[in-house]
N, C-alpha and C positions, 0 to 999 in steps of 0.2 A: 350372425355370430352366436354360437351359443350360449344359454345364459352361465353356464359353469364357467366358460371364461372373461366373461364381462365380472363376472364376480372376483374370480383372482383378481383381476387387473383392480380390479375394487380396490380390493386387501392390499396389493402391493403398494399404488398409491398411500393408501392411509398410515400404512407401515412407513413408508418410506418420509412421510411428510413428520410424524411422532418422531421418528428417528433424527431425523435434520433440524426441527425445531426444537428438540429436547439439547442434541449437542450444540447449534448456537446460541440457548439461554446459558446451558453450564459453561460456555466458554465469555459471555458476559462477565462472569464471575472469575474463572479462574485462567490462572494465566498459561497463555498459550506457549509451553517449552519447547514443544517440537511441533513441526510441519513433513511433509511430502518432501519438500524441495533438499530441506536438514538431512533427512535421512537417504534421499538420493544424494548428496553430494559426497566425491568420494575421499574428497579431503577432512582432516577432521575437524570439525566444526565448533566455532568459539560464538558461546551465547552468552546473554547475562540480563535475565528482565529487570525491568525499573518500569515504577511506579511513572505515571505522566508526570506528577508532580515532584519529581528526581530528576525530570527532561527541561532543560534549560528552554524556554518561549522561545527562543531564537531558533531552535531545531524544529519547532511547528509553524512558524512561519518560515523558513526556509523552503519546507518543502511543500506549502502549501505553493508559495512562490513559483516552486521548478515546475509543481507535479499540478496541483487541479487549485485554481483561483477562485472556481466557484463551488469550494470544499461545502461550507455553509451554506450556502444556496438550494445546491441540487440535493434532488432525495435519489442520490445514488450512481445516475447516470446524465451527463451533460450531451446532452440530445442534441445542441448546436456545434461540437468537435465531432458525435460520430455522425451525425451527414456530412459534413465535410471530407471528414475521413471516406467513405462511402463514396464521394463525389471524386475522391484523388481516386482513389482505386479504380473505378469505370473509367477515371480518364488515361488510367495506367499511368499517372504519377508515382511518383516515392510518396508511401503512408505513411501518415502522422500517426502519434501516438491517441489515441481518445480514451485512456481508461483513467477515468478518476482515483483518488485513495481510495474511496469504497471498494472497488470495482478488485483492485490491486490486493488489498487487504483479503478478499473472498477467495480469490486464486493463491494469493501465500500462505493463508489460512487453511483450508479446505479442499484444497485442487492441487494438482500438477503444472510446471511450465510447460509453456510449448502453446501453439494456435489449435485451429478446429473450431465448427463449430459446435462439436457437443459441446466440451470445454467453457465452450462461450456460454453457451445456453446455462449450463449450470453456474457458471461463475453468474450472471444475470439473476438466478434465483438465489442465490447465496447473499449476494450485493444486496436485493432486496428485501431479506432475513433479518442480516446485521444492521441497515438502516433504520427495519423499526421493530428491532428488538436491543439494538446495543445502543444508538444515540452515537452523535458525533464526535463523543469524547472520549470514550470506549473504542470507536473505529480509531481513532488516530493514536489511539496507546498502547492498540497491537499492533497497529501498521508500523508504528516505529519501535517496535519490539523485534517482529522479524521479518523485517525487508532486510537482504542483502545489501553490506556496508563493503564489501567487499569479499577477497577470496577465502572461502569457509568463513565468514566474519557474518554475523549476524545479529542486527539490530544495533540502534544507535549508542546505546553503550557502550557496547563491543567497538564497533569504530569509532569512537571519539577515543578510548584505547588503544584501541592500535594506531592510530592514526597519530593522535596529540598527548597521549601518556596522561589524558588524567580524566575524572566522568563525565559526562553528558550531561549532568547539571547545571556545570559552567563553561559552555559553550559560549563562542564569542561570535558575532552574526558572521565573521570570516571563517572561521571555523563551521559553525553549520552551513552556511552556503557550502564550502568545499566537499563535505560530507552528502548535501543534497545533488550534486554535482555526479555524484559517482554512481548514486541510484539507479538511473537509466541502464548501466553496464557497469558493474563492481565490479567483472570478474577482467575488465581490459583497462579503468578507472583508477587513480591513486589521488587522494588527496592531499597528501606531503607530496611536493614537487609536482605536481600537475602539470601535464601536458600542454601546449598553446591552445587547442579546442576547450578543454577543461577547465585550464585557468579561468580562461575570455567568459566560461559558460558558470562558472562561478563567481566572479566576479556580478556579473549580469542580474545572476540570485540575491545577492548581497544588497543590491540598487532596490531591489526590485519588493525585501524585507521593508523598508520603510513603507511603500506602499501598503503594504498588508497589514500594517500597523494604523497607519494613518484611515485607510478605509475600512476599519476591525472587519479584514479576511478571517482572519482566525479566533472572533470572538466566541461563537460557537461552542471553540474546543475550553473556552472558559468559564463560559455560563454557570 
């Protein structure tokens, strides 16, 4: 290969690395009002950031509950869900979910929905950006910023609003259970009157909050 282009590739690398690490320190700092996903959606879109500490503890254990148990633990990626996942797939099972909040947080954040694996690959170097440049309390006060709470609804705010008519400060563990409930699928999900799947799958959240308390799953997000 010649060296003029071993040299671009240099450049591009280095560029590209200055680039991606300079915008996830400044979004350490500042808060993330739009995404990919915001601006692809073609309904109009209701956001409203808040501070974590405007987010009622029950909305972070909630969804540590639904979404990743070993929020605190892992540095990023829980490597015992995707062999598994990995294992259903070759055996041509129904795939499980394996993405942690990090993981989730770097694709709402920085990426597009949808699979692939370029997609992946970058969501993977994104994930390991924001885990050791933002810290576990920073990842989970944008994840619950803007993760889809439902239709054009974005971030827990927002749907503790639309949902129960008043903020995400005082959230009641049924309350955020229901709201962590719909995460999976906002856009076919309702947490006033839920579904028999939904209910049953919130309710389960709710049980499931003690735990997370009792074993401080989510001390991390409080340190």
């Amino acid at each position: 290969m010649p060296l003029r282009i071993l040299k671009f590739f240099a450049k591009a690398v280095i560029w590209w690395l200055v680039i991606t690490v300079s915008m996830v320190l400044l979004l350490r700092f500042v808060p993330v009002t739009y995404t990919a996903t915001m601006l692809m959606d073609e309904r109009s879109v209701t956001r409203d950031w808040e501070q974590l500490s405007s987010i009622d503890r029950n909305m972070v254990s909630a969804v540590i509950a639904a979404e990743d148990s070993k929020f605190c633990t892992h540095n990023g990626f829980d490597v015992e869900a995707i062999e598994e996942a990995l294992q259903e797939r070759l055996a041509g099972e129904r795939e499980r979910g394996a993405s942690t909040i990090s993981q989730q947080t770097a694709k709402n954040v920085f990426l597009w929905q949808g699979g692939g694996w370029f997609r992946k690959g970058l969501e993977a170097y994104f994930t390991f950006l924001i885990e050791n440049l933002w810290g576990k309390r920073r990842i989970m006060e944008v994840y619950l910023n803007v993760a889809e709470t439902g239709l054009g609804t974005y971030g827990v705010e927002s749907g503790a609003q639309r949902y129960f008519g008043h903020s995400a400060a005082r959230l009641s563990a049924d309350e955020a259970s229901r709201i962590a409930a719909v995460l999976p699928s906002p856009k076919t999900r309702e947490a006033v009157n839920p579904g028999g799947f939904t209910r049953r799958y919130g309710n389960t959240i709710e049980a499931r909050i003690g735990v997370v308390r009792r074993d401080g799953l989510d001390a991390c997000v409080y340190e």
